[in-house]
N, C-alpha and C positions, 0 to 999 in steps of 0.2 A: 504494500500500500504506500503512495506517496503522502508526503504532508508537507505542508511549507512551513519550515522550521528556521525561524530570526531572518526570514525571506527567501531561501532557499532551498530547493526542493529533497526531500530526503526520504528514504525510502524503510520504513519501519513493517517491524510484522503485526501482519491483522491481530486484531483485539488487544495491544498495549493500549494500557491508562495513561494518564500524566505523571500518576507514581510512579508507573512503571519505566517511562520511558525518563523522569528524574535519574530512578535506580539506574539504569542502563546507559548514562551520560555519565554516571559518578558524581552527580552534582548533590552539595549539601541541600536539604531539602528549608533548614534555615537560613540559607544565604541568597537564596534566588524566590523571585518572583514569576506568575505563570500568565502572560494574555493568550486566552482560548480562544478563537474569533473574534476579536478585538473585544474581550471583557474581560476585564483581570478575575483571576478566581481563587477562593482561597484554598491553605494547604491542605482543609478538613477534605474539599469535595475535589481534588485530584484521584483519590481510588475509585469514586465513584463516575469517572467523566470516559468514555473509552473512545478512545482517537480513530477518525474517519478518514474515507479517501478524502483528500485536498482540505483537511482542515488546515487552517494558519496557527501559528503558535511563536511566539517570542519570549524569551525565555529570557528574561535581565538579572542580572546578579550586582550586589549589593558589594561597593567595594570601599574599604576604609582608608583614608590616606592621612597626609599632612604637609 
């Protein structure tokens, strides 16, 4: 299945979640944020959200400096 992930099309397997495709980036699940077709969504209802052919996703991470 294709999905347009931070604009670029990427190719994930049928029925991954937003958790799952988190867990599958290795990305800390506290330090990134999820826009699902352009609506942010929170971390409760990413197990519950399961990714489509051509959905959009932007996936931003929180980064600390000085």
């Amino acid at each position: 299945m294709i999905v347009h992930l931070n604009g670029k099309p990427a190719e994930l397997p049928a029925g991954l979640t937003i958790a799952g495709l988190v867990e599958k980036k290795g990305l800390n699940p506290d330090t990134v944020i999820i826009e699902y077709n352009y609506q942010l969504v929170g971390k409760e209802a990413w197990p519950g959200i399961t990714l489509k052919e051509n959905d959009r996703l932007e996936v931003l991470r929180f980064v600390g400096g000085g």
